[in-house]
Structure formats: structure tokens, C-alpha cells
N, C-alpha and C positions, 0 to 999 in steps of 0.2 A: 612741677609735677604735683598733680594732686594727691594728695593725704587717703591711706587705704582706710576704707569704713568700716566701720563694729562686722559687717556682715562678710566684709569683701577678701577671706584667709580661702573660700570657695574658689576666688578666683586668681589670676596671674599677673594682674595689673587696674591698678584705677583706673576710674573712671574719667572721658575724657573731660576735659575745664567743661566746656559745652553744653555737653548732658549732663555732667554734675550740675549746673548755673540752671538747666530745664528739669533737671530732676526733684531739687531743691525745695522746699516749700517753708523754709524758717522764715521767709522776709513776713509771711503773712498768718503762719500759724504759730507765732510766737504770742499769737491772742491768746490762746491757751494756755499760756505757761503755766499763771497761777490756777489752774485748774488741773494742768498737769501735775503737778508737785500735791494737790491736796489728794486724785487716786492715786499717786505712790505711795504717798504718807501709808492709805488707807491700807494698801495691798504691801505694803512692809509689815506693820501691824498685823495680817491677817497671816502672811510666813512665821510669824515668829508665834503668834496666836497657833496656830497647827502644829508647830513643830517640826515646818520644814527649813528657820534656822534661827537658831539660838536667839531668846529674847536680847541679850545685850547689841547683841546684829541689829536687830529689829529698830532696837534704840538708837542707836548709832545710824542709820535709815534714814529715819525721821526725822534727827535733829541737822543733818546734814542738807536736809531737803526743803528743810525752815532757816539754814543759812542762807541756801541759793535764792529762798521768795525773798527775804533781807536784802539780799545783793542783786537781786530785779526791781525791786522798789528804789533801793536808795542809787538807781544808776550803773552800779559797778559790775550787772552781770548781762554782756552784750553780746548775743552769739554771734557770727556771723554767718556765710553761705557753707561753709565748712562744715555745718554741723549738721548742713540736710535739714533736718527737720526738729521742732522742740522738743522733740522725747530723746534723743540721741544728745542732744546741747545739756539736756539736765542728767541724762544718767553719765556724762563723760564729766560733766564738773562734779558732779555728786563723786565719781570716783578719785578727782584730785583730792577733796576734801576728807573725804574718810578711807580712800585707799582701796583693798582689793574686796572688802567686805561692798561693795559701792557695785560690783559687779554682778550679785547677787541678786538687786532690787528685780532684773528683769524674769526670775524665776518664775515659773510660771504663767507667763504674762507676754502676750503678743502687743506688737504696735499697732494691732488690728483692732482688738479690744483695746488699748489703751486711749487709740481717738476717739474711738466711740465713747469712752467713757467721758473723756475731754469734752468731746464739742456736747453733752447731754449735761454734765454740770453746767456749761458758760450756756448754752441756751435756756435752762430752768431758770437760772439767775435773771439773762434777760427781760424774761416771760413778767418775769414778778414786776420784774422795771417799770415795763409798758406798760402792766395792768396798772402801775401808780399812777403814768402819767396819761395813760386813760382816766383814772379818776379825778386827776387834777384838770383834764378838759371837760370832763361832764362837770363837775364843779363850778368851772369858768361860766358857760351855758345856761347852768340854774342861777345862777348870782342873774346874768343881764333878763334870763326870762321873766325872774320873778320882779324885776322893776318896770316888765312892758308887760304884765298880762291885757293888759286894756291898750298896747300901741298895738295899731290896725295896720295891717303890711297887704299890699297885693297881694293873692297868691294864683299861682301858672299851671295852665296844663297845657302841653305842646310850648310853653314858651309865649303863652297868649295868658291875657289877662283871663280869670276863670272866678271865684270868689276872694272875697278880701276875707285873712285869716289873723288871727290875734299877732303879734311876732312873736311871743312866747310859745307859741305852739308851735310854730315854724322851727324856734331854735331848737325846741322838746325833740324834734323828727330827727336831731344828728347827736342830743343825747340818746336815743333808743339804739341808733345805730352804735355809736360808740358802745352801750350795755351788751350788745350782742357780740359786738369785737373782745372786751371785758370778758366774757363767757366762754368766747370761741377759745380764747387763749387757754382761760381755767380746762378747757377740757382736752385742748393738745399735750398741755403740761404735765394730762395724767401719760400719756404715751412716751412723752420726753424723760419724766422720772420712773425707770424700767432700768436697771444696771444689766453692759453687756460685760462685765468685767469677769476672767476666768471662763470664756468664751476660748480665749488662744488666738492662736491664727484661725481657725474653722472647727475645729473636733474637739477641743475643750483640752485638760492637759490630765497627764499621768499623776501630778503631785497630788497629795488629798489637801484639795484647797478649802474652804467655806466661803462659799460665795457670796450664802445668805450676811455672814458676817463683814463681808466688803461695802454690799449694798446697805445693811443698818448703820454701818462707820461714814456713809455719805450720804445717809439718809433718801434712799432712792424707796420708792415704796415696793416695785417688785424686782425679778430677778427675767432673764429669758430663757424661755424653754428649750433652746434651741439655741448649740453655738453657731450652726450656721447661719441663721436671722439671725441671732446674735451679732455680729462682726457688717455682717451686710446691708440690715435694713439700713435705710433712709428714710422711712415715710414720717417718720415725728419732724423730721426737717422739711420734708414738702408740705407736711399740714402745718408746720410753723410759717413757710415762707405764704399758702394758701390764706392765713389768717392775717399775715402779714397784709397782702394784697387786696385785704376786701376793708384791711384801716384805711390804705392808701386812698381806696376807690372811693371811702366816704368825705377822707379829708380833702379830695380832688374833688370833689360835689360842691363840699361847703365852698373850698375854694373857687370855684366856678362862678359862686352865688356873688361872694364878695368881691370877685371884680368885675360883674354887670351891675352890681347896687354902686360899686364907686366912679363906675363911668358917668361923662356928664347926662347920657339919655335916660340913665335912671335915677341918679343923684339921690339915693337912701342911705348912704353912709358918706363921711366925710375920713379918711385916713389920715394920722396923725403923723407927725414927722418923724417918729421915731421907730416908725414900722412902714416908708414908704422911702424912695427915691425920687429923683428928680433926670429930668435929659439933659448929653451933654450939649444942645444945642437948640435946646428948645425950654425955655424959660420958665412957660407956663406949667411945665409939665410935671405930676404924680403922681408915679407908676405905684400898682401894687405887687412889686416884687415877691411878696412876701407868697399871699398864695398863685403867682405866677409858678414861682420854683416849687412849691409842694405840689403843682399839677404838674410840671413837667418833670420831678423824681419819681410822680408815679410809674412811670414804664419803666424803671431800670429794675424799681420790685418786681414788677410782671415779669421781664426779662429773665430772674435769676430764678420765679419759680418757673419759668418756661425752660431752662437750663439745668434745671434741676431735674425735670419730668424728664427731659433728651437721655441727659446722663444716667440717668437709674433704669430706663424701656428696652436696653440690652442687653445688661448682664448678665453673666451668667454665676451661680455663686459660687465660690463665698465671697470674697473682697475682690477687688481688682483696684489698678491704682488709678482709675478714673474716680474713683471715691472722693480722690485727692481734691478735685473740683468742686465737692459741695462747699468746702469754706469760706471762700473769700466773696462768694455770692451771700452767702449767711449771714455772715459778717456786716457785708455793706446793706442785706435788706434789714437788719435791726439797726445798724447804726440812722439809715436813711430813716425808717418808721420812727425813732427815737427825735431824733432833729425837728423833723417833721412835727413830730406832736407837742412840740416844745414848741416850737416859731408859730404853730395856730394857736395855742392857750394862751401866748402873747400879744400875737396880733388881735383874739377877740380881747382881752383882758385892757388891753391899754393902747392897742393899737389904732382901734377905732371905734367911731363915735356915728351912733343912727342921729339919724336929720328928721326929727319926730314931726316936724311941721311937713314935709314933703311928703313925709307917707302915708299925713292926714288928707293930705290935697288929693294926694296919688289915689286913694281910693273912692274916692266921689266923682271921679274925670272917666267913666269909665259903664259899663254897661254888667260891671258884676253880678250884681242884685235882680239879673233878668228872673234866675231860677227862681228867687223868692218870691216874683209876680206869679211865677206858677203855682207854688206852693199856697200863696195868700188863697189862690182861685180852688185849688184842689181841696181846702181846708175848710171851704162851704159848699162843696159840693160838687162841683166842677169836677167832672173824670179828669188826670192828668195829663191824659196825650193833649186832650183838647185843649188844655190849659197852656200846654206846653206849645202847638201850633197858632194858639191867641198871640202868646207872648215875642214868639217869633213873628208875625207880622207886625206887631208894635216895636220892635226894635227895628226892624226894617227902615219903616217908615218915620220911627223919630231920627235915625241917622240921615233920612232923605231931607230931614227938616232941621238938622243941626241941634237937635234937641237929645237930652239926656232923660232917663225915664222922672227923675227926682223934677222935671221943666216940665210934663206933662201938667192942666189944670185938672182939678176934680170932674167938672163936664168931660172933658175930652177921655178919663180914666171909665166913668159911666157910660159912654158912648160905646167902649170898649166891650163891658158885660157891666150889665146893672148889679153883678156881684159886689163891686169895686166902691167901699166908701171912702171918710176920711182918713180913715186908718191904716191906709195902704202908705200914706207919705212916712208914717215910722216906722213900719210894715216891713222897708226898703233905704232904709237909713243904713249908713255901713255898721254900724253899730249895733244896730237890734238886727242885723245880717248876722254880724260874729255872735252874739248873745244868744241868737236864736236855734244855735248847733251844739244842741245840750246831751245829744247824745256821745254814752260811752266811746272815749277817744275821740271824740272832737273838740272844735278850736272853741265854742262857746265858757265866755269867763269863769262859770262853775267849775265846769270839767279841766280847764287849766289848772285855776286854784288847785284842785287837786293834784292834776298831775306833776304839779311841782312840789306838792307836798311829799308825793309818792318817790319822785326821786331824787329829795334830801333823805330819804329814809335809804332809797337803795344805794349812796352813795356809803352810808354812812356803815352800813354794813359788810 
């Protein structure tokens, strides 16, 4: 027979195994424990702070609630399905250990607001995490950029060769995006740090509580207006899991990158063996597991903000216990974004290694440098369309001749337009191609320099 629940003197009989075991949610919001016990602390404090029960209470509260995080830490405090859920698990051991003073702690105080308050501490925490290890990837990034500003990398539009680009700038384009992930988070985080605590179940409570004084004790910056938003929103958690999803989306790009460079048709990285695999039946073979798996965890992120948005588009308010579902999606898209950005700072860090001679070759096999024939023409005079329909017939017809524009002779380039002297062969070098893209935010060695300057500085702040 199952055990009747703190709630359950309303009714005539427990609840059956079944629906207790569906109703349940300790197996996975026992993430919150120690988060749970730091707003009780707080809202013990703030009862005894009012006057709604005796400071020695209060004390007696807190110290009993800093046993329980002791006896969650060193193992010995294990709830199990019996307890429903982790707020019910700590105030029922809270009351072995301090007795009937222990049943007091829920004064004032809903389970409605108490997760909110829960899962708004353990996500600020998170927040901070990730912006770390955001910066330990941007980090990662400026370290190899700033030793290739001069290594020369294809670069693609449509997936077709387009111009050759420094690979320092290249790698700069998933620092930027990382800055903005960096940012996005700082600014969910102001939403996330908002206390619904003293909310209630929906309409706030009869006690004279201080609310302001719960959220200064947890350091939340503001307070809600509103106990019914209060208990009910969710939108710091879909713009967590939103900000979540556009990391994924970036580190599912880079990952993209790195396993067409370490395939053999690209052959611009070599993968080291401490961040690759091998097949069980194929010798030769090694795989890039590494960002295989970070592109294929990207959809379970999508997934959980896609289930997130379902879950919250009918509600009606104030709480319902479909709320119960925003967690273990939360849970798994920061653990997964966490993972994730640890196994890429890895894999670039140590995991592999550019093939600097292949991507010297790679860029000279190749019809990149067509634009810069336009431009060389445009830059003495040459209108650009014109110059631009010259150039297109001369690539036409060196690919009908097996020739590369750099295979072209000086006669043949003057035959072209008597614009065309000797200075068109460095003119179209991939080098003085890259060097020649000097303006703000492009891949020209100046403007690198710089921008690695620029984001050791923004790292560092």
C-alpha cells in the first residue's frame, strides 16, 4: 500500500503504485536539491526575519537543512520514489531531524514557487558555467588563429571553391559567433535572476512576508510583479533553451567544417588519435566521432526547445502540472551544450592538427583569384560589369585549355585587354589575394592582426 502524502488527509485513500511511479518526479529533479535547501535556508531566515516564527526556529531551519546538503553530498541522503518529488524528500527529512519545528519551513511558501525558485537558482549557475566555457573556446580559437594569420585556407560559397581566406579569419567567424552566444546568455540571465519566491501557489500569501529580503538573501536582482507570472512563467527557460540552440547550431557548423577538412577529398586536417576512432572492420579507417556526435546532439536541443514551446502554447494560469516537464529537457540541453563545448575545445585544442602544406597547394589548384582579374581591370579604369564578363570568358576558355589563370603568358593576358601588365601575376597570387582584403572585417593580414588583437582583449574582459 502506498504511504499517504503531506497533501493526501483531503482524501480517503492513496494514491495508486501506478500513478504514484507517473506522478513522481524525484528520479530527475533531485537535480535541484542543492538548490532547493539554499531557498529554504533563505525563506527560513526571511520567517524568522518577519516574525512569522521565532528566530531560534529559524535557526533550527537552517542548520537542519545544511545537515541534509551534508548528507546529500557525502551519499547518505538518498530519496527514493516515495517522496514524489525533492521538496517533499527535504522538508520530510528536515522534520526527522529537527522535529515538529521542521513543518513550519512550508509557511508561506507554495511548491509552485518553490521550483520556480529552484530551477532559476540551478539555471543562473549553469549560465555562468557555459559562459566559462564559451570563453575557454574562444580562447582555444585565438591561440591556433593567431599562429595561422598568414596559413591560406579555401574559402566556399555554395560549397564551391569562392576565394582563398587567411584560416585565422576563418577560425575568428566561430569566435564572433561564440561572442554572441557569450552575450545571448548574459542577457537571458538578467530574466533568469528575477525571484518568484512568496508568489504561493498563484495569489501571493496572507503572512507579511519580505520578499524583497528573500531575493537580496539569494541574490536575485529583482522580485515579480505578479504572483501569477510569477509561479507560471517559463520564458527564461525557453530563451535559455533558445540560446542553448543557436550554441549547438554554431558548434554543429564548425563541426561540419572538421569532418569535410578530415575527409581524404579535402585532406586539411589530420585528426589525432586521441580525439578520433577507428572501424571494427575496416583498418584503414578514422572516423571523426568527435564532431560527428556534437552534430548529431544537436537536435535533441532543438527537440527540448521544440517541447518546451508545445508545453507552455496552452496553458492556462497559473501552474498546471505539465510545468513538471520543463525539467528534464533543461537539464539534458545544458548538460548536452556543456559536453559539447568541452569535446570541441578539445578536439580543436589537441585533437587535431591543419596540413599547412595541403592548403598551400589547395589554394593555387583552383580559379579563386577570377574576381581579382576583375578588380585588377576595374582599378584602371575598366567599368566592372565589363571586366567582370572579360573574366568570365577567360576562365571559360582556360578550363577548355586545362589551364589555370596563374598558366596564362603575358601575350595571351594583353590579348585579353591591353590593360593587363606584368603585375597582374602577383596581382593574383593567393597571397596578395588574401592581403589585398584590407578592408574593415576582412580576411587581409592587417585586419586579422587586428582582430586577434581585438579578441584577446574581449576574452579577457
Amino acid at each position: 500500500m502506498t504511504e499517504k502524502q503531506t497533501w493526501s488527509q483531503r482524501f480517503e485513500s492513496a494514491l495508486h503504485p501506478a500513478i504514484a511511479r507517473f506522478n513522481a518526479s524525484i528520479n530527475f529533479d533531485i537535480e535541484l536539491i542543492e538548490y532547493d535547501i539554499t531557498g529554504s535556508q533563505a525563506h527560513a531566515k526571511m520567517l524568522a526575519h518577519t516574525g512569522i516564527i521565532s528566530p531560534e526556529e529559524g535557526e533550527k531551519l537552517v542548520t537542519g537543512l545544511e545537515q541534509i546538503r551534508q548528507e546529500y553530498r557525502q551519499g547518505q541522503f538518498q530519496p527514493g520514489i516515495d517522496a514524489e518529488d525533492v521538496h517533499f524528500a527535504v522538508e520530510k527529512r528536515l522534520t526527522e531531524i529537527v522535529g515538529d519545528v521542521g513543518k513550519k519551513l512550508h509557511t508561506a511558501r507554495s511548491r509552485n514557487d518553490q521550483v520556480g525558485t529552484d530551477t532559476r537558482l540551478y539555471l543562473r549557475d549553469q549560465i555562468r558555467q557555459i559562459q566559462q566555457q564559451l570563453r575557454d573556446f574562444q580562447t582555444v580559437l585565438v591561440d591556433i588563429a593567431e599562429k595561422n594569420i598568414e596559413t591560406l585556407i579555401p574559402g566556399y560559397t555554395h560549397l564551391q571553391r569562392a576565394q582563398p581566406v587567411s584560416l585565422a579569419h576563418h577560425l575568428l567567424a566561430y569566435f564572433q559567433m561564440a561572442q554572441r552566444d557569450w552575450e545571448r546568455l548574459g542577457d537571458v540571465y538578467k530574466r533568469v535572476n528575477v525571484s518568484p519566491l512568496g508568489c504561493g501557489a498563484l495569489a501571493g500569501t496572507t503572512f507579511p512576508i519580505d520578499r524583497h529580503y528573500t531575493a537580496g538573501l539569494l541574490h536575485f536582482e529583482g522580485i515579480y510583479a505578479n504572483s501569477l507570472d510569477g509561479v507560471s512563467d517559463r520564458d527564461f527557460a525557453i530563451e535559455f533553451l533558445c540560446a542553448a540552440s543557436l550554441i549547438m547550431v554554431h558548434l554543429s557548423r564548425l563541426s561540419e567544417e572538421v569532418i569535410l577538412w578530415a575527409s581524404e577529398e579535402f585532406r586539411f586536417v589530420t585528426l589525432k588519435d586521441s580525439c578520433a576512432t577507428g572501424s571494427s572492420i575496416m583498418p584503414q579507417k578514422k572516423n571523426p566521432d568527435v564532431p560527428e556526435l556534437v552534430r548529431g546532439k544537436t537536435g535533441r536541443v532543438f527537440g527540448h526547445l521544440q517541447a518546451m514551446l508545445v508545453i507552455m502554447k496552452g496553458l492556462p494560469l497559473a501552474y498546471n502540472k505539465d510545468l513538471q516537464e520543463d525539467k528534464e529537457g533543461l537539464f539534458d540541453s545544458v548538460n548536452t551544450v556543456k559536453a559539447c563545448l568541452e569535446a570541441m575545445t578539445i578536439l580543436l585544442a589537441e585533437g587535431l592538427e591543419f596540413r599547412t602544406q595541403r592548403l598551400a597547394q589547395a589554394v593555387t589548384e583552383d580559379f579563386a583569384n577570377a574576381t581579382d582579374v576583375a578588380d585588377y581591370l576595374a582599378a584602371r579604369g575598366v567599368p566592372f560589369r565589363e571586366a567582370y564578363n572579360l573574366v568570365g570568358q577567360v576562365v571559360k576558355t582556360s578550363i577548355a585549355a586545362g589551364k589555370l589563370l596563374k598558366d596564362l603568358t603575358l601575350d595571351e593576358w594583353q590579348k585579353l585587354h591591353p590593360a593587363f601588365d606584368a603585375d597582374i601575376y602577383e596581382a593574383i597570387s593567393p597571397r596578395q589575394v588574401v592581403a589585398a582584403r584590407n578592408s574593415y572585417g576582412g580576411t587581409g593580414f592587417t585586419q586579422v592582426k587586428q582582430a586577434v588583437l581585438a579578441a584577446r582583449t574581449q576574452i579577457s574582459t
